[in-house]
C-alpha positions in Angstrom: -68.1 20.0 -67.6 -69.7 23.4 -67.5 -67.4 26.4 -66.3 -69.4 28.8 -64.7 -68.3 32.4 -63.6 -67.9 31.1 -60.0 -65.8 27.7 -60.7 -63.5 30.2 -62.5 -63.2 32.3 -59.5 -62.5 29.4 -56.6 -59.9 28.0 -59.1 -58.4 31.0 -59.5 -58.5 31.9 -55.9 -56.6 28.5 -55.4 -54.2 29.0 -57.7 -53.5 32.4 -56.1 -52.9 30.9 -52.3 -50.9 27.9 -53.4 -48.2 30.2 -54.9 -48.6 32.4 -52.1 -48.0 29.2 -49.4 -45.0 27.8 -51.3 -43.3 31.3 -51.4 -44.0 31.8 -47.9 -42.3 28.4 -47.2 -39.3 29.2 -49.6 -39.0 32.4 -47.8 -39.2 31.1 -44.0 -39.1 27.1 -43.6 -35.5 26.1 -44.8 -34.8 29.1 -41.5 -37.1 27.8 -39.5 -35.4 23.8 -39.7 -32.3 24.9 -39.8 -33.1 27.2 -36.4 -35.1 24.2 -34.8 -31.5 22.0 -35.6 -29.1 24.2 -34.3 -30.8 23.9 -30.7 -30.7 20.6 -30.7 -27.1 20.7 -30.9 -26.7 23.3 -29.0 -28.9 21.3 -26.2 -26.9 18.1 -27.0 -23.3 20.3 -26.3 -25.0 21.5 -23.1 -25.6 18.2 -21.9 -22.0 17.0 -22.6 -20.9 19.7 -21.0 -22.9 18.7 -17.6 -22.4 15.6 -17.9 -18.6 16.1 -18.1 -18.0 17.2 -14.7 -14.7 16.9 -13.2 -14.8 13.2 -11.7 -14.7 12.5 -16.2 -12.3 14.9 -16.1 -10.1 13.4 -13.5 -10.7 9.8 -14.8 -9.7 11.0 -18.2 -6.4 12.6 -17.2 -5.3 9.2 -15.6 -6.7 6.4 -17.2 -3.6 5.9 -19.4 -0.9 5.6 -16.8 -2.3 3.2 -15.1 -1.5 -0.2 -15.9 -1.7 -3.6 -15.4 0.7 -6.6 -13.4 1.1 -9.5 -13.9 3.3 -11.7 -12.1 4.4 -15.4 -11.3 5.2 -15.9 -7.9 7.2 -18.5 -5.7 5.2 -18.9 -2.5 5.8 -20.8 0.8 2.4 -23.7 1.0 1.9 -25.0 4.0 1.3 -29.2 3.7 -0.5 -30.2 7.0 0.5 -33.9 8.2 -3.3 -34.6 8.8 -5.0 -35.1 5.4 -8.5 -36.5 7.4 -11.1 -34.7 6.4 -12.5 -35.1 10.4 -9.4 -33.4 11.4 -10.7 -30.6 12.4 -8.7 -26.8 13.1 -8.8 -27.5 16.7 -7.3 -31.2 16.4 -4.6 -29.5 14.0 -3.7 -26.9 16.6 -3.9 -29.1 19.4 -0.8 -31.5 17.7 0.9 -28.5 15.6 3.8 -28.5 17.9 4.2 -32.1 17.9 3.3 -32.5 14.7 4.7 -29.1 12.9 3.1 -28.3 9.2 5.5 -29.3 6.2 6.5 -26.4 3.8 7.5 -26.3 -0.1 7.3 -24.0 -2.3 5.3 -23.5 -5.7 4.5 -21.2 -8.2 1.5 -19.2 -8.7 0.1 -16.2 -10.8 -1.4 -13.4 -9.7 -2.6 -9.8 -10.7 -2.6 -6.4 -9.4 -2.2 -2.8 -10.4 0.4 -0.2 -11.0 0.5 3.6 -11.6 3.4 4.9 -13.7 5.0 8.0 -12.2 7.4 9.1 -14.8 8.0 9.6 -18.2 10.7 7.2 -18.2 8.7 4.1 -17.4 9.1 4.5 -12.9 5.6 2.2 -11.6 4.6 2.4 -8.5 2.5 -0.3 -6.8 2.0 -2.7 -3.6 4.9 -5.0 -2.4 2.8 -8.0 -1.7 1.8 -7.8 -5.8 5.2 -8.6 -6.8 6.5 -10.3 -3.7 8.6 -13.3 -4.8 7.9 -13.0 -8.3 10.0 -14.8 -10.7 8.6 -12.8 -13.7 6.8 -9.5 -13.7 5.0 -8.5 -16.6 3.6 -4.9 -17.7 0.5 -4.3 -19.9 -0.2 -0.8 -20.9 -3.7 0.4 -21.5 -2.7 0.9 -24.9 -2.4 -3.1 -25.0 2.3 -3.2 -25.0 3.6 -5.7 -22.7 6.4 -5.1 -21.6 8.7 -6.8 -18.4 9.1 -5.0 -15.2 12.0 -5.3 -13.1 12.0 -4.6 -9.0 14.3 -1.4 -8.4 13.1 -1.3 -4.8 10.4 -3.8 -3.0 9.8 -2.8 0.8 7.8 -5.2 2.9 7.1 -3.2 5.8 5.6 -0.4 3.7 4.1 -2.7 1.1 5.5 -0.8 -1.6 7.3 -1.3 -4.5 9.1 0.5 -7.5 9.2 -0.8 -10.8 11.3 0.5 -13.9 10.2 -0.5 -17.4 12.6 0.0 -20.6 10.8 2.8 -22.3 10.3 6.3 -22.9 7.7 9.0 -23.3 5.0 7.7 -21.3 2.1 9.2 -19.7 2.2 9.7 -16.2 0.4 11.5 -13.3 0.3 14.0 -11.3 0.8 14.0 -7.5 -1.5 15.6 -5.1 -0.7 16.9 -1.1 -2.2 14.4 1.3 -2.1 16.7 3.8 -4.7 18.8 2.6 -7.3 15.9 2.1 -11.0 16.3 4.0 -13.6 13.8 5.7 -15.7 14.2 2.8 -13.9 14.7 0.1 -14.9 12.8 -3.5 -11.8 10.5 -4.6 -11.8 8.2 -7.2 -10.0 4.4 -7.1 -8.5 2.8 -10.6 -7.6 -0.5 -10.7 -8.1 -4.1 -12.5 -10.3 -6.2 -10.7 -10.7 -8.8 -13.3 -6.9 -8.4 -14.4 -6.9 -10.1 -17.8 -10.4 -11.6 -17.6 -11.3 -7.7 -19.5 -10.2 -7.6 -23.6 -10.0 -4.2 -23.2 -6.7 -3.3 -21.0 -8.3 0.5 -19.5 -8.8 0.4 -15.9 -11.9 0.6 -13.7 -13.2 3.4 -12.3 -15.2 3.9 -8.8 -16.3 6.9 -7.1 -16.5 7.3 -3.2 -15.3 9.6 0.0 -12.8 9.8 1.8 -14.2 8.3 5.2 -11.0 8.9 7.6 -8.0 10.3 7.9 -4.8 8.5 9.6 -5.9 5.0 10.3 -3.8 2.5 12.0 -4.6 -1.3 11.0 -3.2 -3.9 12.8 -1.8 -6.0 9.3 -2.0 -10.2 9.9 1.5 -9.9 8.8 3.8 -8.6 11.5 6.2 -7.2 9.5 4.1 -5.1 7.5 3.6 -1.4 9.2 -0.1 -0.2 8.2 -0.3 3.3 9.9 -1.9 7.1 8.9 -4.1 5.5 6.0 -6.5 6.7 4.3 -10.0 4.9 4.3 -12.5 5.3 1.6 -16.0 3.9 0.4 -14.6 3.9 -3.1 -15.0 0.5 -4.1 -11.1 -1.6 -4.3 -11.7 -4.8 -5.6 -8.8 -7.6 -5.4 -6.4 -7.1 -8.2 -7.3 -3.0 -7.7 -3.8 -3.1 -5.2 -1.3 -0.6 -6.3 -3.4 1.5 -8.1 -3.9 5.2 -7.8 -6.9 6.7 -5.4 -7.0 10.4 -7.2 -8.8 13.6 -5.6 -11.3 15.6 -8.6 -8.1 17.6 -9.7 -6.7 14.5 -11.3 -3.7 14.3 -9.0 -3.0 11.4 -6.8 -3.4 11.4 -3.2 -3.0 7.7 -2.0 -2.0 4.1 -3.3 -4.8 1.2 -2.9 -3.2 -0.8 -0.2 -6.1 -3.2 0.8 -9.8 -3.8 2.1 -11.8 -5.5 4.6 -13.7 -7.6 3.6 -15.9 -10.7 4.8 -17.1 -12.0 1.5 -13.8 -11.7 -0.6 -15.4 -8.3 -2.6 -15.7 -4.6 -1.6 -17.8 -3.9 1.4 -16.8 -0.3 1.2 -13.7 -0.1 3.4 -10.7 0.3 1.7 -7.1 1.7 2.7 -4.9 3.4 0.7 -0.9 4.7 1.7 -1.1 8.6 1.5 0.8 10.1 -1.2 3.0 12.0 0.8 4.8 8.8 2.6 4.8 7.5 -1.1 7.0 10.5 -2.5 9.3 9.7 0.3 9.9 6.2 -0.3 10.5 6.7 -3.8 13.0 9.7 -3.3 14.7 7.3 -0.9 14.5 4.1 -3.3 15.9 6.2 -6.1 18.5 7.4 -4.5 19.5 4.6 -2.2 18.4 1.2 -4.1 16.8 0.5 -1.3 15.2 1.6 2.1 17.4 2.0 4.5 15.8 1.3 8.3 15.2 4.4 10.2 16.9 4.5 14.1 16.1 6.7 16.7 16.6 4.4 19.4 13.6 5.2 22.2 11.7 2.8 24.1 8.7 4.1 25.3 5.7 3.7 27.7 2.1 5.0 28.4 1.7 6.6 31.4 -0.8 4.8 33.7 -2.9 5.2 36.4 -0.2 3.3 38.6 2.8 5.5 36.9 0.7 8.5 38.3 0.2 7.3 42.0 3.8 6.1 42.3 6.1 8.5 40.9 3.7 11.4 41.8 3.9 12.7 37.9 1.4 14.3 35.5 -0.3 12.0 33.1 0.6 13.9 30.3 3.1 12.6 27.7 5.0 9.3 27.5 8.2 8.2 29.4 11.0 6.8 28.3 12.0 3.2 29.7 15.1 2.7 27.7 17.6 4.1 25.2 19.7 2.2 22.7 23.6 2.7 23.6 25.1 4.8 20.3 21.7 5.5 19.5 21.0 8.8 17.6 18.5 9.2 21.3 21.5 8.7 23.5 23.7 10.9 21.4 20.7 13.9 21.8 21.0 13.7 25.4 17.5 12.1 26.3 17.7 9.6 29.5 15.4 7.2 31.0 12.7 8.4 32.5 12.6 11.4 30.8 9.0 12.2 29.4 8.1 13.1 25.5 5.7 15.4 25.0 6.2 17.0 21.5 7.9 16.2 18.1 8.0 18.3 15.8 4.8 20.2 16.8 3.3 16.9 17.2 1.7 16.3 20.2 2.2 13.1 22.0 -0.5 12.2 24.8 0.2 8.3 24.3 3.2 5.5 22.2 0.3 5.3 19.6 1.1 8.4 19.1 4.5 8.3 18.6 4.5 5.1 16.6 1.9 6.9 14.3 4.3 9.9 14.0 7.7 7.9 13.8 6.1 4.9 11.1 6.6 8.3 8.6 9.9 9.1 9.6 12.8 8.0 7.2 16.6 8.6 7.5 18.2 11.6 7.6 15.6 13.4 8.5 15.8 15.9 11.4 13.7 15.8 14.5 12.9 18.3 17.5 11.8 16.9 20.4 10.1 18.5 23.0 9.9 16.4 26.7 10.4 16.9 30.3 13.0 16.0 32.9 12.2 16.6 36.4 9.3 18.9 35.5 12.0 21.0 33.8 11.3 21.5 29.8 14.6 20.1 27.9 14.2 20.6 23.8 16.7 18.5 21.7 17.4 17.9 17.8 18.4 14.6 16.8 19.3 13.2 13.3 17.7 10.0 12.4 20.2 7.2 11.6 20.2 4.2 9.4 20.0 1.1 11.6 23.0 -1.1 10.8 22.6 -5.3 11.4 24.6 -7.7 12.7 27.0 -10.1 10.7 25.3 -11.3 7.5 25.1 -14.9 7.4 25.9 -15.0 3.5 25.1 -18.9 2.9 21.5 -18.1 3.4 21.3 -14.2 3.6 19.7 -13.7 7.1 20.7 -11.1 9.7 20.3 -12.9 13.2 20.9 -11.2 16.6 20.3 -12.9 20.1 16.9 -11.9 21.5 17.3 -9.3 23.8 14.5 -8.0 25.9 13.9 -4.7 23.6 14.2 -7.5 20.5 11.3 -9.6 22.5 9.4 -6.5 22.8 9.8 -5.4 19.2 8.6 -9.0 17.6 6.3 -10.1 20.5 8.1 -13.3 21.3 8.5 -15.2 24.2 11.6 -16.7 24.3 14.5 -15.9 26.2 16.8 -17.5 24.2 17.6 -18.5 20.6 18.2 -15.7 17.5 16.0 -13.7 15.8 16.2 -12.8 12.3 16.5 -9.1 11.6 16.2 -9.2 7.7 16.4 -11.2 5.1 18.8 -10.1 1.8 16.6 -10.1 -1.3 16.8 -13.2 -3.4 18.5 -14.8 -0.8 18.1 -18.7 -0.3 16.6 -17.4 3.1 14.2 -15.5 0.7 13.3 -18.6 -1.5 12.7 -20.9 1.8 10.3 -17.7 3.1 11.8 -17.0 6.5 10.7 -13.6 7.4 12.4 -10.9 9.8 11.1 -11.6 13.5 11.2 -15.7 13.1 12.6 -17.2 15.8 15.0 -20.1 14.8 14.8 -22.8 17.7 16.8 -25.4 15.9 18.3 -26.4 12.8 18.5 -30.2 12.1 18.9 -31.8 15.3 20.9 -29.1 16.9 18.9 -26.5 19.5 20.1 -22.9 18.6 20.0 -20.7 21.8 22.6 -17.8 20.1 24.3 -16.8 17.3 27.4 -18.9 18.4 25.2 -22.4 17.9 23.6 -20.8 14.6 27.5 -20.0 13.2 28.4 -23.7 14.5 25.4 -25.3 12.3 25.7 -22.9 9.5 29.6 -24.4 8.9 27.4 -28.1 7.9 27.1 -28.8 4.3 24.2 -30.8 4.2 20.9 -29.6 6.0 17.6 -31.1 6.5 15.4 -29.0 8.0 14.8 -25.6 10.3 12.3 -25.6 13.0 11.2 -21.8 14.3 8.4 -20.2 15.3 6.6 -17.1 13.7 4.5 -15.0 16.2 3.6 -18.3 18.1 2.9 -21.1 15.4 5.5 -23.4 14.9 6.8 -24.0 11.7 9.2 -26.7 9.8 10.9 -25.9 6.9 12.1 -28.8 5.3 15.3 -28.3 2.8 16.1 -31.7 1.5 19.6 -33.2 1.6 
């Protein structure tokens, strides 16, 4: 090769701008990544930050107290004497009272939900998750199992406390009810596959809270369903008992139930406000139980016809009747006297009062506010435990004789025979399922019409069978010899 004056100069130019380009990169390049990789982490922090927004936050600060239940359960089956498979329901309600469905009892599982409430292992959850149960077991989302035992189960409120045998656990925060909104985001744990899951955490769903104070009418007439809240957030069977939590993190209901026409959320759900909660727990703590609140009114709507004949506002409700000894009778308020207030409530109609009252527990103190003779009459009373009748020890049931205001208060027809007022927990009268407001029409072949014929066939040693009716079905529960 022949170097000529102007190869040596192009080389040597080259030379020159390669040193210059790779001191140029040594001086700004390593800079210039490192810049270009600090905002990317900078943009991913940003985008953990929005996307941890205070539902995360919420769900976070939970998660870990609540846990799950398991339980086995002794339930009442109903054996129908038809097994055709062309008897149809109306042939089976057209012969049910000649014919009354057999009874026995058998044990199932089932799941639900709980939310712990204390550091020293206090669970909250639904009555009708533990009802009956022979065994109750607690898994925590950190995978223990550990038994529960029932301090306190209450069937009308369809709660229950639970104590554990441990210490130091997470537990939440409660909210104020009171202050919730129409509107409001809320957020519903639960299991809804129970066990189904390897991994123990709960389920999360988001919704609103659609209404404030709902009264349901429950298929069970003992259980009281009144000033609930409703939400869209999806509860899913097996999500009772859990908490339904406000963006704070603090709990402001427990997931009582849904309706539903395919068996999954529909997005109407019900949950027991907070405030009622703290209650019954204060009073299960304290009491080992929850003792029956008594204020002794019966009350009525003031109709059209009320108006026209007694020449009367229709403002308020009137009293038809007042329990003699009655915390009512001992305040001073008569029949026909009309209620108007309580305790700043306003009371245009009974659903009123039955909305207000279904919160009311013992010893609690309330003002009144009514009318008497168009004269305004203002009276504190102290709510009173209720106290039952004679227990019937051999099978734990409290029985009175149906009286017109015990007719009125269970919906039953009869004129005669004994209702049952409660039945003791764990009682045999438990075990066979009888339930308070069952009417017993006969045990064996003896016809009960009072307490006197119920004593009288309580004194047998042997029994065969009861025969009573629960809100209008018939049923037979047979005992054996």
């Amino acid at each position: 090769m022949i170097l000529t004056k102007k190869n040596i100069l192009y080389g040597f130019l080259g030379i020159v701008v390669t040193i210059f380009a790779i001191s140029l990169y040594s001086a700004v390049g390593p800079q210039s990544f490192r810049n270009r990789q600090d905002e990317r982490l900078s943009l991913n922090k940003n985008v953990s930050i929005q996307r941890t927004n205070a539902i995360v936050l919420a769900a976070n600060k939970v998660t870990d107290a609540v846990v799950s239940i398991s339980v086995i359960q002794t339930k009442v089956v109903a054996t129908s004497p038809f097994f055709s498979p062309y008897a149809d329901d109306m042939f089976r309600d057209f012969f049910r009272d000649f014919f009354p469905e057999r009874y026995h009892k058998q044990q199932v599982k089932s799941l639900g939900t709980g939310v712990i409430i204390s550091q020293d292992g206090y669970i909250l959850t639904n009555e009708h998750v533990i009802s009956n149960a022979t065994k109750i077991k607690i898994t925590l989302p950190d995978g223990r199992q550990i038994e529960g035992m029932v301090v306190v189960a209450d069937r009308t409120m369809d709660l229950a406390l639970i104590k554990i045998d441990t210490n130091d656990l997470p537990y939440v925060e409660f909210g104020d009810s009171d202050d919730l909104m129409i509107g409001e985001w809320v957020i519903a744990f639960g299991n809804p596959f129970g066990f189904l899951l390897e991994d123990t955490s709960p389920t999360v769903t988001v919704g609103v809270v659609s209404a404030l104070n709902r009264s349901i009418k429950s298929s069970h007439d003992e259980r009281v369903y009144k000033n609930m809240i409703q939400t869209d957030a999806a509860i899913n069977p097996g999500n009772s008992g859990g908490p339904l939590v406000n963006v704070l993190g603090q709990v402001i209901g427990i997931n009582n139930f849904i309706f539903t026409s395919s068996g999954g959320s529909e997005g109407i759900g019900f949950a027991r406000p907070i405030n009622f909660v703290r209650k019954f727990i204060a009073e299960a703590k304290e009491h080992s139980k929850i003792r029956q609140a008594w204020v002794g009114l019966w009350l009525q709507d003031i109709t059209p016809d009320i108006v026209e004949n007694f020449r009367i506002p229709a403002f308020g409700v009137i009293v038809t009747n007042v329990d003699p000894l009655s915390p009512s009778e001992k305040a001073g308020i008569k029949i026909g006297d009309r209620i108007v207030e309580v305790n700043g409530v306003l009371i245009k109609r009974v659903s009123d009062w039955d909305r207000f009252i279904a919160n009311v527990f013992v010893d609690e103190e309330l003002q009144i506010t009514g009318l008497r003779n168009e004269n305004t009459i203002k009276v504190k009373l102290m709510v009173e435990e209720f106290k039952y009748s004679k227990t019937i020890s051999k099978f734990g049931l409290y029985v009175e004789d149906i009286s017109t205001q015990l007719a009125k208060r269970y919906k039953s027809g009869y004129k005669d025979g004994v209702v049952v007022l409660k039945v003791e927990k764990g009682s045999t009268g438990e075990r066979l399922g009888i339930r308070a407001g069952d009417v017993i029409l006969r045990i064996d072949d003896k016809r009960i019409r009072n307490k006197n014929d119920f004593n009288e066939a309580m004194k047998s040693d042997r029994f065969l069978y009861f025969i009573l009716d629960r809100g209008g079905l018939i049923i037979q529960l047979y005992l054996g010899s």
